[in-house]
C-alpha positions as CSV (number, residue, x, y, z in Angstrom):
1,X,48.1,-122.9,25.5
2,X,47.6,-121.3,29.1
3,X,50.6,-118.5,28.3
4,X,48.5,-118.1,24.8
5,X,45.3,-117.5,26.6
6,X,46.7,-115.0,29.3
7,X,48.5,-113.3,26.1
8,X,45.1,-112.5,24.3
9,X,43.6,-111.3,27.6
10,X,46.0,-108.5,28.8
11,X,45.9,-108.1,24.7
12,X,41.9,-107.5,25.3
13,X,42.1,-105.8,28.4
14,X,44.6,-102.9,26.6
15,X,42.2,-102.5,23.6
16,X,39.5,-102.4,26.2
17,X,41.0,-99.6,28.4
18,X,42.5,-97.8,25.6
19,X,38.8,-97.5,23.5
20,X,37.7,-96.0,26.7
21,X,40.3,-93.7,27.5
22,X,39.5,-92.3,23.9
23,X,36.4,-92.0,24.1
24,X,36.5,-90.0,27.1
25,X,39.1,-87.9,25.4
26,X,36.6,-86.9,22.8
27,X,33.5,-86.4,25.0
28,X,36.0,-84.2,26.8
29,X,36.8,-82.0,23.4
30,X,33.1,-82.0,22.9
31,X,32.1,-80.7,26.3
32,X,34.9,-78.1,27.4
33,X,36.4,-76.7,23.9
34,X,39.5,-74.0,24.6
35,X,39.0,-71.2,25.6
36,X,39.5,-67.8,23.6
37,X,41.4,-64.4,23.8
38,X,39.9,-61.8,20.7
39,X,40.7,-58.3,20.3
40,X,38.8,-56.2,17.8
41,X,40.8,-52.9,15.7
42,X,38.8,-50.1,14.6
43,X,40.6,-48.3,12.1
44,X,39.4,-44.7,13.2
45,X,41.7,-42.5,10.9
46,X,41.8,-41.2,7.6
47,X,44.4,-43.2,6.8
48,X,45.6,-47.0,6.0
49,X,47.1,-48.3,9.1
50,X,50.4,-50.2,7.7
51,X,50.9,-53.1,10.2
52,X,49.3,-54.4,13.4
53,X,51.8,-57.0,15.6
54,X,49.6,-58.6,18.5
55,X,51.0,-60.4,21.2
56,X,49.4,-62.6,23.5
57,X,51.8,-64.4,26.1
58,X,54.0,-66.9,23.4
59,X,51.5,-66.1,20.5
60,X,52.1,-63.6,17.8
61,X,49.9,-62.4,15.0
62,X,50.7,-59.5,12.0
63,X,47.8,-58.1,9.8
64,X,48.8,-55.8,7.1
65,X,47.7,-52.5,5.0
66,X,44.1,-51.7,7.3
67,X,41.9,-49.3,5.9
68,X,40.2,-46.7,7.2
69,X,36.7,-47.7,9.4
70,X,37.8,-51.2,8.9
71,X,37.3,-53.8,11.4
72,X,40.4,-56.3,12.1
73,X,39.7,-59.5,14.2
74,X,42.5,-61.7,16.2
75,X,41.6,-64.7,18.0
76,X,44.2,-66.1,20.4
77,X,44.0,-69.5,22.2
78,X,43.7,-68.3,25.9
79,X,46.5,-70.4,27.5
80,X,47.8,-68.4,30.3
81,X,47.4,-65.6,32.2
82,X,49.0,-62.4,30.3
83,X,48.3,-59.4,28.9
84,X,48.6,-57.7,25.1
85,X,51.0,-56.0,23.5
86,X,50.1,-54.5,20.2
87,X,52.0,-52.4,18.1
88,X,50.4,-50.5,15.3
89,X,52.0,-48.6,12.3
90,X,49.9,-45.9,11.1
91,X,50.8,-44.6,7.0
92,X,52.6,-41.3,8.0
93,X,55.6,-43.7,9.3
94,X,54.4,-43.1,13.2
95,X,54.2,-46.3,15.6
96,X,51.8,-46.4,18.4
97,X,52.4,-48.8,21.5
98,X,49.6,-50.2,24.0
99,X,49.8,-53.0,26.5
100,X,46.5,-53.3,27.3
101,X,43.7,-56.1,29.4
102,X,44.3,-58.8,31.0
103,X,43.6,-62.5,29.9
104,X,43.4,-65.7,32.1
105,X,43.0,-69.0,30.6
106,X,40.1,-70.1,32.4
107,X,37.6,-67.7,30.4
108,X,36.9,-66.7,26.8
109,X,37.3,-62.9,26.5
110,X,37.0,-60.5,24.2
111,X,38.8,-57.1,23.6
112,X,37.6,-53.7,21.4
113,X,40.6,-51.5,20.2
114,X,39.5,-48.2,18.4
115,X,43.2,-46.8,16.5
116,X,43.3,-43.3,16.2
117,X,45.3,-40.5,14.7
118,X,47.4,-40.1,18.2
119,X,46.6,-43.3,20.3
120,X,45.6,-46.7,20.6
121,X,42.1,-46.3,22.7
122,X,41.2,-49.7,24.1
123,X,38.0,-49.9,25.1
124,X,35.7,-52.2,27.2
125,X,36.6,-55.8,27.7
126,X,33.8,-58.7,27.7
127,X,34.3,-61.8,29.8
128,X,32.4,-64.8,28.3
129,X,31.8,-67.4,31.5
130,X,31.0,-70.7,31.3
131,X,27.4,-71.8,31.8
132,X,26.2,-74.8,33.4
133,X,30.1,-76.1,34.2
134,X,28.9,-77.7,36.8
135,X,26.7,-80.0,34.8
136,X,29.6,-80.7,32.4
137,X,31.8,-82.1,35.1
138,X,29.4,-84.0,36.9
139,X,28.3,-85.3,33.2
140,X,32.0,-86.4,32.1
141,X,31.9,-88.1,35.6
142,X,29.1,-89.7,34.9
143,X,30.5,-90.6,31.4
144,X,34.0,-91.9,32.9
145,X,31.9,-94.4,34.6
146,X,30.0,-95.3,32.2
147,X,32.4,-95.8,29.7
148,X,34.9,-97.8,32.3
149,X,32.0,-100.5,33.1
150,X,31.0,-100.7,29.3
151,X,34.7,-101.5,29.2
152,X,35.0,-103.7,31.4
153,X,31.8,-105.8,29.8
154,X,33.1,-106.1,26.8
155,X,36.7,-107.3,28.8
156,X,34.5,-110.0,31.0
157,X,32.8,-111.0,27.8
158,X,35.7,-111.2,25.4
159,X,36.9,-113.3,28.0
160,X,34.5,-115.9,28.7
161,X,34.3,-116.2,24.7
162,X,38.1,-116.9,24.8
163,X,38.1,-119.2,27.4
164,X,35.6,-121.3,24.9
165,X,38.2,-122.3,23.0
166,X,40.3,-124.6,24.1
């Protein structure tokens, strides 16, 4: 009965700890989502661009058959820290090479690319920063505490309820 009792407890105590543990894990998705890497194409010629191939670090992305003044959007998790590499085939049969910006993992940016008859022109670069971070981290500290202590209640009074039964 003793071994039976001790059982259900460590039982209760895992349950316990691993609610919390999720429940931290999603306040965490909710409070810090990943960041982002996008990169805009103007189609600036005449003509239908044929193929764009992005790459960004290990991720690789291929839109087809752009026309002209049309707008093409990518959006890349930002993982690491890298850099593009785009290569764009224009309808004449020419190919057009640019490695271009720089991207770090610990900001969302955002990248403008105008194609041209002759030359990929990339053009300014926006870095989105985090606002109020600070509050975040001190309010999933605040919630890690929380939620190990609410934890540890329901532990103390599973517990006692068990220890009812004899």
């Amino acid at each position: 009965m003793i071994r039976r009792k001790v059982a259900l407890k460590i039982t209760l105590a895992v349950v316990c700890f691993t609610l919390a543990l999720f429940l931290i894990g999603l306040v965490f998705k909710l409070l810090f989502p990943p960041y982002t890497a996008k990169v805009h194409f103007h189609n600036l010629t005449q003509a239908f661009v044929e193929k764009i191939d992005v790459q960004l670090c290990d991720q690789k992305q291929v839109a087809m058959k752009l026309s002209p003044e049309e707008v093409k959007t990518f959006e890349f998790s930002s993982i690491g820290d890298c850099h593009y590499a785009v290569k764009v085939l224009l309808a004449g049969g020419a190919e057009l090479n640019l490695d271009f910006s720089y991207v770090s993992g610990g900001f969302s940016t955002e990248d403008f690319v105008k194609i041209e008859k002759n030359r990929l022109d990339p053009g300014q670069q926006i870095v989105h920063q985090e606002r109020n971070y600070l509050w975040k981290v001190l309010g999933m500290g605040l919630i890690c505490i929380l939620t190990g202590l609410a934890a540890l209640k329901v532990y103390q009074v599973m517990s006692q309820r068990l220890m009812m039964f004899k």
